[in-house]
ChimeraX commands (.cxc) that place a marker at each C-alpha (Angstrom):
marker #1 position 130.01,101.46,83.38 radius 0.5
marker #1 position 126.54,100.96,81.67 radius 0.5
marker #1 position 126.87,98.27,78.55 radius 0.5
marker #1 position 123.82,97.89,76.16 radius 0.5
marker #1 position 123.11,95.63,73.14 radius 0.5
marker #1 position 122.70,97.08,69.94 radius 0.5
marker #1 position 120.89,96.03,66.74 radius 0.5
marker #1 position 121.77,94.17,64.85 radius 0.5
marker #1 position 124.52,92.09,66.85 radius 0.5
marker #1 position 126.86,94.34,69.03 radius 0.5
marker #1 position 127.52,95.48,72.59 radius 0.5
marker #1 position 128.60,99.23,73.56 radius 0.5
marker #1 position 129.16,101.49,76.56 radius 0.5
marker #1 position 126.81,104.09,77.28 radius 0.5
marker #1 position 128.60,107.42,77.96 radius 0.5
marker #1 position 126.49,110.38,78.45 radius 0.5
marker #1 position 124.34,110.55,75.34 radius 0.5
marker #1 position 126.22,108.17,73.54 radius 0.5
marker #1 position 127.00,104.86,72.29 radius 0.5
marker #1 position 130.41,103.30,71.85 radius 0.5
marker #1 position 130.90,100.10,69.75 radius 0.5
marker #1 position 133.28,97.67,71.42 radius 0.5
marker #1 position 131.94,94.39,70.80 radius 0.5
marker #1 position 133.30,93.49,67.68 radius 0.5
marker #1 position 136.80,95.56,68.50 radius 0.5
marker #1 position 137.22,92.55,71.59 radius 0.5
marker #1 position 136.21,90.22,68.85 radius 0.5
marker #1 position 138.42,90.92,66.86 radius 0.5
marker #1 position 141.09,91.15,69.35 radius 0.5
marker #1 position 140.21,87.44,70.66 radius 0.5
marker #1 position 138.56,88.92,74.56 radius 0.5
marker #1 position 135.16,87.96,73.23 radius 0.5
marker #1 position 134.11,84.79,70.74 radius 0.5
marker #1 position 133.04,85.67,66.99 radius 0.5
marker #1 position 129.62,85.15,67.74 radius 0.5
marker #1 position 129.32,87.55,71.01 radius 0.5
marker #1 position 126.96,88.34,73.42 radius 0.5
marker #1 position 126.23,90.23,76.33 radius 0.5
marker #1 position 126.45,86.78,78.26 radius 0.5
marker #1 position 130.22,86.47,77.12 radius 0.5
marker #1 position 130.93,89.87,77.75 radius 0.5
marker #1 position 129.40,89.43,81.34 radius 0.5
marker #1 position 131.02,86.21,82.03 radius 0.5
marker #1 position 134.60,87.15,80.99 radius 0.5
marker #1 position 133.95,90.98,82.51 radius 0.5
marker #1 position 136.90,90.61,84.95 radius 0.5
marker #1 position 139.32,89.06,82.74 radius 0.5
marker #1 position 138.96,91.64,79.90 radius 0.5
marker #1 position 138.62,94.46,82.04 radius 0.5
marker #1 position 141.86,96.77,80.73 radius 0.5
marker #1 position 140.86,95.72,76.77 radius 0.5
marker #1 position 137.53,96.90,77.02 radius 0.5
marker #1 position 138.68,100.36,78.57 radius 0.5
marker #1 position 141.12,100.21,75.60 radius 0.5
marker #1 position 138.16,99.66,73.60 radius 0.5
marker #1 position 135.90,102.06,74.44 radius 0.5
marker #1 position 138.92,104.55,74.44 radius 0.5
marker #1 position 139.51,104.56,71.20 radius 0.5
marker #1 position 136.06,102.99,69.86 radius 0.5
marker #1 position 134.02,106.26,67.37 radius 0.5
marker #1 position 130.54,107.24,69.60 radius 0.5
marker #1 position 127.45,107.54,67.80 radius 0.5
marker #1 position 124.87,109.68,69.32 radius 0.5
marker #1 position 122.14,107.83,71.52 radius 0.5
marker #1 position 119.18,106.24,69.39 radius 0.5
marker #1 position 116.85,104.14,71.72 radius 0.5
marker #1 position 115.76,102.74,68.82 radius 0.5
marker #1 position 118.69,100.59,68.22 radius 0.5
marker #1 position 119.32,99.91,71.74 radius 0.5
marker #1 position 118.04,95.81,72.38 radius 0.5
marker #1 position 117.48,94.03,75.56 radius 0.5
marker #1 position 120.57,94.16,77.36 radius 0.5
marker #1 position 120.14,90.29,78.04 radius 0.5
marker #1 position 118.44,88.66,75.14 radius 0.5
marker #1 position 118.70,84.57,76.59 radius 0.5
marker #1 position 119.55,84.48,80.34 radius 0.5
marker #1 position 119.12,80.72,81.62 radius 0.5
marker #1 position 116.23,82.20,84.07 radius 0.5
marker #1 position 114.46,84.75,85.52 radius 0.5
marker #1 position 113.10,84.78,89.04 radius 0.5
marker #1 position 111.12,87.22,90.23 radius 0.5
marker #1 position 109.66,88.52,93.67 radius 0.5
marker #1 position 105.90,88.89,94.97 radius 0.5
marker #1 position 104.54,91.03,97.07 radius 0.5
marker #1 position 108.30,92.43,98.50 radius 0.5
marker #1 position 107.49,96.18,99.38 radius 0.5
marker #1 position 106.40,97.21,102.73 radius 0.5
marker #1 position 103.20,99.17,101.06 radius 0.5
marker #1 position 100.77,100.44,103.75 radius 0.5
marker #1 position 99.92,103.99,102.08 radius 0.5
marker #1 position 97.48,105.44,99.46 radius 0.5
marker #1 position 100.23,108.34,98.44 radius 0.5
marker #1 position 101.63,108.02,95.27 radius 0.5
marker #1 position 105.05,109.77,96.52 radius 0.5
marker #1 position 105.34,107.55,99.54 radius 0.5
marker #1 position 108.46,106.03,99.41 radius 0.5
marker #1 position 106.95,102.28,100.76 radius 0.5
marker #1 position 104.41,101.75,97.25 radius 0.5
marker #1 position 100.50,101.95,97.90 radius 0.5
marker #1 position 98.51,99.20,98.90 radius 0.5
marker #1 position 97.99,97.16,101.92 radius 0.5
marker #1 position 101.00,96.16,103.95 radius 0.5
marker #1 position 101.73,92.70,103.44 radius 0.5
marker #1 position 100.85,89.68,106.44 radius 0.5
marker #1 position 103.09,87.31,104.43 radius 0.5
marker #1 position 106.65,86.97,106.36 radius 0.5
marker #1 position 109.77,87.44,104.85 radius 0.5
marker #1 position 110.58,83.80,104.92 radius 0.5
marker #1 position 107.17,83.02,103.12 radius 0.5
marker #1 position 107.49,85.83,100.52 radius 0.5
marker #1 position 110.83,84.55,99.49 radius 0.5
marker #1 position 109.22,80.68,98.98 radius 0.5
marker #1 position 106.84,83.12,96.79 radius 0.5
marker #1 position 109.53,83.89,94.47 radius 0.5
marker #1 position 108.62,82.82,90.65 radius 0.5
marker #1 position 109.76,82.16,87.31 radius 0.5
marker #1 position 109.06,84.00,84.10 radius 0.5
marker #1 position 110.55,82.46,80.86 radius 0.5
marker #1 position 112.57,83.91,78.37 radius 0.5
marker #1 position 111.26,84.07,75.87 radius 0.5
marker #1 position 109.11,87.28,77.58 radius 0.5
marker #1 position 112.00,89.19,77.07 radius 0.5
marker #1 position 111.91,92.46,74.99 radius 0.5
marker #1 position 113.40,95.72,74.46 radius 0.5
marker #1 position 113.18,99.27,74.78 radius 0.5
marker #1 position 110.97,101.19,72.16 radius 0.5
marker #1 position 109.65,97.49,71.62 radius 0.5
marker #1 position 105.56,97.00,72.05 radius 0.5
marker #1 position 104.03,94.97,75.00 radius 0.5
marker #1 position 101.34,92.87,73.21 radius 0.5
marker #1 position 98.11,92.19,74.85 radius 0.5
marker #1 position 97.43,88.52,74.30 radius 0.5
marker #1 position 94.16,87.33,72.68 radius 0.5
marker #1 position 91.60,86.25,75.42 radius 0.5
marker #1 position 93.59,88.51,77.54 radius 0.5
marker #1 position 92.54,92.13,78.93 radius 0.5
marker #1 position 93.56,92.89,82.08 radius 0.5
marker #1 position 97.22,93.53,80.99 radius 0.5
marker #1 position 99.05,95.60,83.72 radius 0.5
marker #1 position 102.75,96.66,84.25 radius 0.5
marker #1 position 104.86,96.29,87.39 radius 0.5
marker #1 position 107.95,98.42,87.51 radius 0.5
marker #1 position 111.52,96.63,89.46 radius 0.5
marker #1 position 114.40,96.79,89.98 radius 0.5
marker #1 position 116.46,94.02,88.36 radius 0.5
marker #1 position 119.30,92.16,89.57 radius 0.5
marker #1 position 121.91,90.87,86.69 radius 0.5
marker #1 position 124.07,87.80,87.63 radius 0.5
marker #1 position 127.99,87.83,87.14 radius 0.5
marker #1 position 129.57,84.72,87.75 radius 0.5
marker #1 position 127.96,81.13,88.67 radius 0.5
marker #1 position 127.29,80.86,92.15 radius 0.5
marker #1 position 125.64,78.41,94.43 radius 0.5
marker #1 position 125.25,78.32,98.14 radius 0.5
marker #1 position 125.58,81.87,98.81 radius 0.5
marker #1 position 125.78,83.55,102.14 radius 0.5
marker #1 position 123.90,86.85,102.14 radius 0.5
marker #1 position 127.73,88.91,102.74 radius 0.5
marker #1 position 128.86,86.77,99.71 radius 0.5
marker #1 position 125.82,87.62,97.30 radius 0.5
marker #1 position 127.42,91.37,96.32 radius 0.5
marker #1 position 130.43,90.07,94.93 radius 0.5
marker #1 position 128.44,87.94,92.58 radius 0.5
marker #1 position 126.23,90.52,91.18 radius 0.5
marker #1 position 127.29,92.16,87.89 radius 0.5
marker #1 position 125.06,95.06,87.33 radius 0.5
marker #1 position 121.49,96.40,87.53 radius 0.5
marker #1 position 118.72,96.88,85.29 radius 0.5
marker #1 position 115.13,98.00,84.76 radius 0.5
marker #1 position 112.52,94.98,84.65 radius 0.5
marker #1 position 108.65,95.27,84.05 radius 0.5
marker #1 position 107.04,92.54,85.45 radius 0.5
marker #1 position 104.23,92.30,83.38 radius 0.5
marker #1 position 101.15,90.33,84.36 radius 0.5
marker #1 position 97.48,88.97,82.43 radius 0.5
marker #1 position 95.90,89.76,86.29 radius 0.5
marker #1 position 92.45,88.75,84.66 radius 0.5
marker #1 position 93.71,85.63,82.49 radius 0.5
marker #1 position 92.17,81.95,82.83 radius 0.5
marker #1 position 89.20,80.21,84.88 radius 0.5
marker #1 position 91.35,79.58,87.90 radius 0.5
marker #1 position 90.80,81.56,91.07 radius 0.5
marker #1 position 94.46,79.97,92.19 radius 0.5
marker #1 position 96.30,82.94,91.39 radius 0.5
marker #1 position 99.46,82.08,92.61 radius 0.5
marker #1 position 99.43,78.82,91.04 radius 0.5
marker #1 position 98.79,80.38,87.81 radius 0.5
marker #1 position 101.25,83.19,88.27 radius 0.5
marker #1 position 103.91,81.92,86.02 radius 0.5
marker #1 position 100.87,81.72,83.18 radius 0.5
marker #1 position 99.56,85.01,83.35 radius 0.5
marker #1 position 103.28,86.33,83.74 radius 0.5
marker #1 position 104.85,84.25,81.26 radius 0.5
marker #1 position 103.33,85.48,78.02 radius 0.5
marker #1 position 105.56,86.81,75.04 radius 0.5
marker #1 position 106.80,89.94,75.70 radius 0.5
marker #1 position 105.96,90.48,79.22 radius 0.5
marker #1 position 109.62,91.31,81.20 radius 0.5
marker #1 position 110.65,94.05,79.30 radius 0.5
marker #1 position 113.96,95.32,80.46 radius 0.5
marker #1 position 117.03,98.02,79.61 radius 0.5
marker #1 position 117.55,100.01,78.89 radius 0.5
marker #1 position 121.27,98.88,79.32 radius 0.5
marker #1 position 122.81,97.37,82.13 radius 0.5
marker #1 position 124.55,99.62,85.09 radius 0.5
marker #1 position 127.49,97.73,86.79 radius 0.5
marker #1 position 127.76,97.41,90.55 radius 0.5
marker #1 position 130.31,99.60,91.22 radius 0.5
marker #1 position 128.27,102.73,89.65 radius 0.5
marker #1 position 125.50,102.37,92.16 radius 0.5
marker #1 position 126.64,102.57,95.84 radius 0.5
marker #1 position 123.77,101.25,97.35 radius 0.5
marker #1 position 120.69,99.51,95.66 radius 0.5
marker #1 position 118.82,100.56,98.37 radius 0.5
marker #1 position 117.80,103.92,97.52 radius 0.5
marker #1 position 116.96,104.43,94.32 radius 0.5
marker #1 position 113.72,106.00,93.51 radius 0.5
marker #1 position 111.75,104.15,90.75 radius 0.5
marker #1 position 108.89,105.92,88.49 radius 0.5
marker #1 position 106.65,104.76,86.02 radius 0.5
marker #1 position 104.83,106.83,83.29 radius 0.5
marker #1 position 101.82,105.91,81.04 radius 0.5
marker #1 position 101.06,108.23,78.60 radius 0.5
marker #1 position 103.45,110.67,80.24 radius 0.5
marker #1 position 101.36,110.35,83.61 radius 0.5
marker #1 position 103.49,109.19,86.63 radius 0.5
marker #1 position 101.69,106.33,87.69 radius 0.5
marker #1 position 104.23,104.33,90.12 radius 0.5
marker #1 position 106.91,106.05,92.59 radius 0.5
marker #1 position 108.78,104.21,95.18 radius 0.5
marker #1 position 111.47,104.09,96.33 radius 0.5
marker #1 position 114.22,100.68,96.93 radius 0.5
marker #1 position 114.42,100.68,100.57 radius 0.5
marker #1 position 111.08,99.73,101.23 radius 0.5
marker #1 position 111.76,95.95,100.09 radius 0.5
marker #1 position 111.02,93.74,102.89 radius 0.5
marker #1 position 113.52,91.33,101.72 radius 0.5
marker #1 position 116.90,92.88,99.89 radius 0.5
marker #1 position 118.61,91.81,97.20 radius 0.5
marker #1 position 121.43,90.36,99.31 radius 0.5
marker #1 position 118.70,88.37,101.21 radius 0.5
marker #1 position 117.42,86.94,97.43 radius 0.5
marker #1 position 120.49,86.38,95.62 radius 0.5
marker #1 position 121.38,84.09,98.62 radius 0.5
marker #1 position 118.19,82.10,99.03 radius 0.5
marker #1 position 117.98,81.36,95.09 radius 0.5
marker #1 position 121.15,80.37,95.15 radius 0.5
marker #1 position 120.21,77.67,97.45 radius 0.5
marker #1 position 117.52,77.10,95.42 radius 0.5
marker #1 position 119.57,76.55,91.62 radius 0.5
marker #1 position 122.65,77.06,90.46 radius 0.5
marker #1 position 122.92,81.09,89.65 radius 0.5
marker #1 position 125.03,81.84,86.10 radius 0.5
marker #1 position 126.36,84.89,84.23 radius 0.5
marker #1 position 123.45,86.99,83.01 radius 0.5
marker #1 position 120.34,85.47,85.22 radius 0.5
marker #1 position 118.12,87.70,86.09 radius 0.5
marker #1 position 115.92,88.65,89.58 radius 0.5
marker #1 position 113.36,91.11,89.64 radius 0.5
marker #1 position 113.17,92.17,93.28 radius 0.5
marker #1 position 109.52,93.30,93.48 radius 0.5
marker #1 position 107.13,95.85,92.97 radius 0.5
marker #1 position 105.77,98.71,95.43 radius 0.5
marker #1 position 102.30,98.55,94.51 radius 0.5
marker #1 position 100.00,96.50,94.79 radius 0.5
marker #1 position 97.63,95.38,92.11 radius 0.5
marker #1 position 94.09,98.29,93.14 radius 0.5
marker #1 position 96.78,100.98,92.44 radius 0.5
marker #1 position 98.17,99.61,89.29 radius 0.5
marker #1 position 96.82,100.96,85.77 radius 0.5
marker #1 position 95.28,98.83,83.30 radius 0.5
marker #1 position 97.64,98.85,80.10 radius 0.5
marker #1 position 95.22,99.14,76.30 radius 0.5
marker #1 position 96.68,99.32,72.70 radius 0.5
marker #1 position 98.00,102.74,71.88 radius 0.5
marker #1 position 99.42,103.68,75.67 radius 0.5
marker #1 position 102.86,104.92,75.83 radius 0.5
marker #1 position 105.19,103.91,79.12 radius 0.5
marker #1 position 108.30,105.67,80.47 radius 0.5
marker #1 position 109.92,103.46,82.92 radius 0.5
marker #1 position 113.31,105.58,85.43 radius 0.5
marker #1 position 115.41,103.95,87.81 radius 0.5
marker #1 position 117.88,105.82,89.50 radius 0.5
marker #1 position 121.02,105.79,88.43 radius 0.5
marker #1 position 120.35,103.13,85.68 radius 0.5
marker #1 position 118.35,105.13,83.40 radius 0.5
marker #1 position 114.97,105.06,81.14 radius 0.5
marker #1 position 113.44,103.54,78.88 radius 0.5
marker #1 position 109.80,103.51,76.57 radius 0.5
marker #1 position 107.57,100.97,75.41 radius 0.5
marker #1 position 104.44,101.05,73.58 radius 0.5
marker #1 position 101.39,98.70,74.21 radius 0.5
marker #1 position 99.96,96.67,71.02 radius 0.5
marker #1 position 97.23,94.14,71.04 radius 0.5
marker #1 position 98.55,90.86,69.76 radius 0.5
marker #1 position 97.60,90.12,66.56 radius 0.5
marker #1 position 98.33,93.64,65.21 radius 0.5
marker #1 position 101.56,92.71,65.25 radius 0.5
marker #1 position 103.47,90.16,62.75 radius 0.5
marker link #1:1,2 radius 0.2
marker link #1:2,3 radius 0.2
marker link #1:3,4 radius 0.2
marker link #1:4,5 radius 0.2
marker link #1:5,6 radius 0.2
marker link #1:6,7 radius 0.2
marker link #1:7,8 radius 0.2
marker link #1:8,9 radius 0.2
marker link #1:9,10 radius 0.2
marker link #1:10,11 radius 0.2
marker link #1:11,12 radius 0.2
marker link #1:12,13 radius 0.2
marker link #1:13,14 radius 0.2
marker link #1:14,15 radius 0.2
marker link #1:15,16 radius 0.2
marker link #1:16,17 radius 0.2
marker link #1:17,18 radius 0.2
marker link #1:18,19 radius 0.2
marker link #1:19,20 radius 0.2
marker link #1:20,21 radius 0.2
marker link #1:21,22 radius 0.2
marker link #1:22,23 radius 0.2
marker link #1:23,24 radius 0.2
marker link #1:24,25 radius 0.2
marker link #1:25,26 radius 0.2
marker link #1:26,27 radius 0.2
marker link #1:27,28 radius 0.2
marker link #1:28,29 radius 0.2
marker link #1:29,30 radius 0.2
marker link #1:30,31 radius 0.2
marker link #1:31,32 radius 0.2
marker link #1:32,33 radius 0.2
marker link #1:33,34 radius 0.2
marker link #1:34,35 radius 0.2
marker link #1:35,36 radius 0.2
marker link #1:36,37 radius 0.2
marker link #1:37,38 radius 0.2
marker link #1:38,39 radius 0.2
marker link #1:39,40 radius 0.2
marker link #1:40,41 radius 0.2
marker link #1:41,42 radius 0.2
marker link #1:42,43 radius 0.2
marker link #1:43,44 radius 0.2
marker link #1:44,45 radius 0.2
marker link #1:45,46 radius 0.2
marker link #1:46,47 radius 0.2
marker link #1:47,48 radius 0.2
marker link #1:48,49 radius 0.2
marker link #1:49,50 radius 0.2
marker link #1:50,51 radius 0.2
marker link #1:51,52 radius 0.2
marker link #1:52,53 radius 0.2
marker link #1:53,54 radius 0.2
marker link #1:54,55 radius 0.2
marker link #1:55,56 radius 0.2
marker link #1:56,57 radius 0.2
marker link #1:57,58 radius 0.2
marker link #1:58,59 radius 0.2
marker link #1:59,60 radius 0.2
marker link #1:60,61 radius 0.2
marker link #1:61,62 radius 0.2
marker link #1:62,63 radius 0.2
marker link #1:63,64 radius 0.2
marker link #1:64,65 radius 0.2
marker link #1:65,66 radius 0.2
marker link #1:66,67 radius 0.2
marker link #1:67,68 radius 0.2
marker link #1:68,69 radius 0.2
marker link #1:69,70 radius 0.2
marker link #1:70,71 radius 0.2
marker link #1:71,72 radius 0.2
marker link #1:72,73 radius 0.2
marker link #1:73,74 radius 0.2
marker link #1:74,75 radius 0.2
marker link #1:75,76 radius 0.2
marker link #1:76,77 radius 0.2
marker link #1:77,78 radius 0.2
marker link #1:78,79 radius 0.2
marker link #1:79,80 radius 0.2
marker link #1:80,81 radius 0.2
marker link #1:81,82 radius 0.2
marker link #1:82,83 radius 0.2
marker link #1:83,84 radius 0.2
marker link #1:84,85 radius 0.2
marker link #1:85,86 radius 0.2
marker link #1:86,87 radius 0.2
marker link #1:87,88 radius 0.2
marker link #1:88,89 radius 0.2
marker link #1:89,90 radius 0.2
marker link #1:90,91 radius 0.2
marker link #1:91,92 radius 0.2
marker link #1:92,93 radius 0.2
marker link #1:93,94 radius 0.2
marker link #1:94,95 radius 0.2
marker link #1:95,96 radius 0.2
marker link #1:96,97 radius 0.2
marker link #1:97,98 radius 0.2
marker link #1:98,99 radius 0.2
marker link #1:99,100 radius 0.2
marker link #1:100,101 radius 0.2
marker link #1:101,102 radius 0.2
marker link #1:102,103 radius 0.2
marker link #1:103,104 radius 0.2
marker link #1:104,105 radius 0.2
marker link #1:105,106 radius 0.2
marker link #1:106,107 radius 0.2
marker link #1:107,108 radius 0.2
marker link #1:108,109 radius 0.2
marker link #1:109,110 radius 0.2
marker link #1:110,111 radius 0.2
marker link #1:111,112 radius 0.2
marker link #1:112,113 radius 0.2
marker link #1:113,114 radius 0.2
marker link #1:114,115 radius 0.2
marker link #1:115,116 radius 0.2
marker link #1:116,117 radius 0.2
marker link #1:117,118 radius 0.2
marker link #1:118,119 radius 0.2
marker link #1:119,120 radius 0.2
marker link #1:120,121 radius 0.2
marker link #1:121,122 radius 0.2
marker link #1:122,123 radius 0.2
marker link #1:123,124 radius 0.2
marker link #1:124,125 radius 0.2
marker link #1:125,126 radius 0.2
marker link #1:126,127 radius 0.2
marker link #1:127,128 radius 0.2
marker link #1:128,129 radius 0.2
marker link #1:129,130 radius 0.2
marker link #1:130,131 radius 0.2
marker link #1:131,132 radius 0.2
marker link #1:132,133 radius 0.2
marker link #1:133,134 radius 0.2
marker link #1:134,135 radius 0.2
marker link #1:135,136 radius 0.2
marker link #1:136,137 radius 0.2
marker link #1:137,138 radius 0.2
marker link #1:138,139 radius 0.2
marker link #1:139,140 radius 0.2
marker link #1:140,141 radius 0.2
marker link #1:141,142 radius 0.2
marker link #1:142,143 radius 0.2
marker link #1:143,144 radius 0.2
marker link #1:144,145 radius 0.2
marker link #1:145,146 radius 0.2
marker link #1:146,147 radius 0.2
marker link #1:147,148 radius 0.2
marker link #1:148,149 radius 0.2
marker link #1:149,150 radius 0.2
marker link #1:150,151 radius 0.2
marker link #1:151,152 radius 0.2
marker link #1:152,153 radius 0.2
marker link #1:153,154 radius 0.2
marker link #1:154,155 radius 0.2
marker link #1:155,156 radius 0.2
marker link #1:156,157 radius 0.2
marker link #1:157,158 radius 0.2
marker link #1:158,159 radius 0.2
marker link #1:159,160 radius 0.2
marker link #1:160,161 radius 0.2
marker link #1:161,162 radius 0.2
marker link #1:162,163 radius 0.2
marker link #1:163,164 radius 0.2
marker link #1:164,165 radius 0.2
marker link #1:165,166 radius 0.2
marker link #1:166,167 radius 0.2
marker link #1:167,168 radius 0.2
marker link #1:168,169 radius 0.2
marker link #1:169,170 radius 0.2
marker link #1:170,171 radius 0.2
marker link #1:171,172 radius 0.2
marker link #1:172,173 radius 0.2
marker link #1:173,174 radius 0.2
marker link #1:174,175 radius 0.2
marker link #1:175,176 radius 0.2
marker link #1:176,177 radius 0.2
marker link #1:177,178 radius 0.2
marker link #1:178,179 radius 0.2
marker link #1:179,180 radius 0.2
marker link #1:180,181 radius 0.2
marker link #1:181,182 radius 0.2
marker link #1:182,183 radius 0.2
marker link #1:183,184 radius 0.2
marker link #1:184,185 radius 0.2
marker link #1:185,186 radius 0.2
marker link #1:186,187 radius 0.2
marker link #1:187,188 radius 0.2
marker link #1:188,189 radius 0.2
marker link #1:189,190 radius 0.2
marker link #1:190,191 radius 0.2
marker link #1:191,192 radius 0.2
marker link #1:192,193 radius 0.2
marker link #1:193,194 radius 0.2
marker link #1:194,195 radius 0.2
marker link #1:195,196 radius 0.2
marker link #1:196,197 radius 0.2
marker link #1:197,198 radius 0.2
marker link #1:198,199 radius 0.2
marker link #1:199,200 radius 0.2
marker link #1:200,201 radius 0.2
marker link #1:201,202 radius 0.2
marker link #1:202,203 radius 0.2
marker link #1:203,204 radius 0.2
marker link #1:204,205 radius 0.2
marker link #1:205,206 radius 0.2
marker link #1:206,207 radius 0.2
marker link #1:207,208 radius 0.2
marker link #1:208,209 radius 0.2
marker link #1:209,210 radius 0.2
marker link #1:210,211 radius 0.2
marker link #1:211,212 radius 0.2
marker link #1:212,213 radius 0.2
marker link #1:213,214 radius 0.2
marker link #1:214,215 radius 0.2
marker link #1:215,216 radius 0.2
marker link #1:216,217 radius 0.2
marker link #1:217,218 radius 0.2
marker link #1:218,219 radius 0.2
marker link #1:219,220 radius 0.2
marker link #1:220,221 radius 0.2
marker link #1:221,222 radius 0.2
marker link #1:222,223 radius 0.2
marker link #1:223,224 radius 0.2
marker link #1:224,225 radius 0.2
marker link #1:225,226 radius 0.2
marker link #1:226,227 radius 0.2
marker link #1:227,228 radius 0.2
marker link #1:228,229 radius 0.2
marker link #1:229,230 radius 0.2
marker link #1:230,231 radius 0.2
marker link #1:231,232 radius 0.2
marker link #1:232,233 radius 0.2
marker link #1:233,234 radius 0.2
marker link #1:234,235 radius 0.2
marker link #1:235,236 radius 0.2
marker link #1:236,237 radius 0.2
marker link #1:237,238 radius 0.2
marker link #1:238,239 radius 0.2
marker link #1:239,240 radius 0.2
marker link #1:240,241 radius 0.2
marker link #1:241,242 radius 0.2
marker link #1:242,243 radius 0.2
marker link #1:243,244 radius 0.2
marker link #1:244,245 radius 0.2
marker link #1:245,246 radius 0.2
marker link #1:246,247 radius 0.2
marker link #1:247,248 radius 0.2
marker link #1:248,249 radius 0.2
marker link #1:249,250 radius 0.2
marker link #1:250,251 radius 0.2
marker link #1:251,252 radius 0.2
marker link #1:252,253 radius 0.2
marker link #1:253,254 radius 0.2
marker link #1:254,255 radius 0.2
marker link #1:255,256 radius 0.2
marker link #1:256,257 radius 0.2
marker link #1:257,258 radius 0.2
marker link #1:258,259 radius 0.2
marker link #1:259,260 radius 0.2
marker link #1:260,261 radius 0.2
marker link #1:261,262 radius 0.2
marker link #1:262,263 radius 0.2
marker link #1:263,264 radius 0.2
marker link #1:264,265 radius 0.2
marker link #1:265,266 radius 0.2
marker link #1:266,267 radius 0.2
marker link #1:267,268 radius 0.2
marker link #1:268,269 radius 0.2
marker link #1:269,270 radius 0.2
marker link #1:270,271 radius 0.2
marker link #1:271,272 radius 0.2
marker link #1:272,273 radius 0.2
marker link #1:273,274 radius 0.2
marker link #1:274,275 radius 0.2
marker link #1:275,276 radius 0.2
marker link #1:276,277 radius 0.2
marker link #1:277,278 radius 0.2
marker link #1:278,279 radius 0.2
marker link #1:279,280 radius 0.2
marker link #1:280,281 radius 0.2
marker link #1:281,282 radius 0.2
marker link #1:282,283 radius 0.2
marker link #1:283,284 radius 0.2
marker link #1:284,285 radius 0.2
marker link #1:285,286 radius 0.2
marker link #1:286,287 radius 0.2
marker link #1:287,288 radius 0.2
marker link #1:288,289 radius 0.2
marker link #1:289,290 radius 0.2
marker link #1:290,291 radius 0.2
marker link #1:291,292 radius 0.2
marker link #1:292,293 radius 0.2
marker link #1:293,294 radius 0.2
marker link #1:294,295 radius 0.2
marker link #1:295,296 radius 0.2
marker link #1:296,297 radius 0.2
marker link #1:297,298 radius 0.2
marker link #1:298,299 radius 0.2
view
């Protein structure tokens, strides 16, 4: 099933090239609280299961408008997200490992690598990535994102799948030129942290709808150039491996979000300026657009 937030306040099912209303139908029928979100709706997922089929059964489709369509997670507690997780080592943009140099780092170190991004960097689809002021060097890093389903702690790696809800698209967005500190992983979760920088959607795509994580091919546009193709099974560490070692880390709940790397490395990546237009595809999840703004254009 893929579920998506809609403006103004309500959640619907994706089918085909359409949107179903069923948010305030649960609502109404007690599954979900009056004030819903897609955090409730993830939370009690298993528990309403046969009234939200009901739901979208009956519920009136409206045809697809992207423009209506907002993040699929608005206020997860966290995000975490990976560094330098693809196994790289190739100039060729259809290589299936991302460009770059192949990492030295271990898979134990990359995972202590793992960082946070706030919140509050959340946005849509069709929403603008704003370049902040005394900031240039704005570029985007396309993932694969990991939605939480049910509080977890202490995870083994063959537990982690059964406490994954779904999948969406992340762009890990990143000031690479930001500050006077040549410590750039101490300043990572500055220069990624910035309003508006972790874009995802463009809905979320439940577990059970993609059989394995593993190989999905991932492509990013900017103005309709394909600038980024990988593919998911050249993470060094998988998702299993990263669900489990955050959750020894903090307690995982419904909604969190991990952003399991991106292929390329930062010489192949293209600098993002006002005006450009990005297409970001995962594989069985879907697509969405953003457009780049500079930051005070925008009120």
């Amino acid at each position: 099933m893929k579920l998506a937030s809609i403006k103004p306040n309500e959640l619907a099912v994706v089918k085909d090239d359409t949107l179903i209303p069923v948010g305030e139908t649960l609502a109404r029928e007690g599954a979900l609280p009056a004030h819903f979100s897609m955090l409730d709706l993830i939370e009690k997922y298993n528990s309403i299961g046969s009234s939200l089929v009901k739901a979208t059964e009956k519920g009136s489709a409206e045809k697809l408008d992207a423009k209506l369509l907002k993040p699929p997670v608005e206020r997860p507690s966290k995000i975490w997200a990976a560094a330098g997780n693809y196994k790289r080592g190739t100039t060729g943009l259809g290589d299936a490992r991302g460009r770059g140099t192949a990492s030295k780092t271990s898979p134990e170190e990359l995972l202590e690598n793992i960082f946070l991004k706030p919140p509050s960097a959340i946005v849509g689809p069709e929403d603008n990535i704003l370049i902040p002021k005394n900031a240039d060097s704005i570029f985007p890093e396309l993932e694969l994102c990991v939605v939480i389903g049910k509080r977890s702690r202490h995870l083994s790696k063959d537990q982690a799948f059964d406490f994954i809800f779904g999948y969406t698209i992340m762009l890990d967005v990143t000031a690479r030129g930001y500050g006077l500190s040549k410590n750039l992983s101490g300043t990572r979760n500055v220069r990624k942290g910035f309003e508006t920088f972790a874009p995802i959607g463009p809905w979320i795509t439940t577990r059970d709808e993609i059989s394995d994580p593993h190989n999905l091919w991932m492509k990013l546009w900017i103005n309709g150039e394909l600038k980024q193709s990988a593919k998911t099974d050249a993470m060094i560490n998988d998702i299993a491996t990263q669900v489990s070692f955050l959750s020894q880390v903090t307690t995982l709940y419904p909604g969190d979000l991990i952003t399991t790397g991106n292929p390329d490395s930062p010489e192949f990546q293209e600098k993002l300026k006002p005006g450009d237009v990005l297409k970001a595809e995962i594989e069985g999840i879907g697509a969405m657009s953003l457009g780049v703004a500079k930051e005070n254009q925008i009120e």
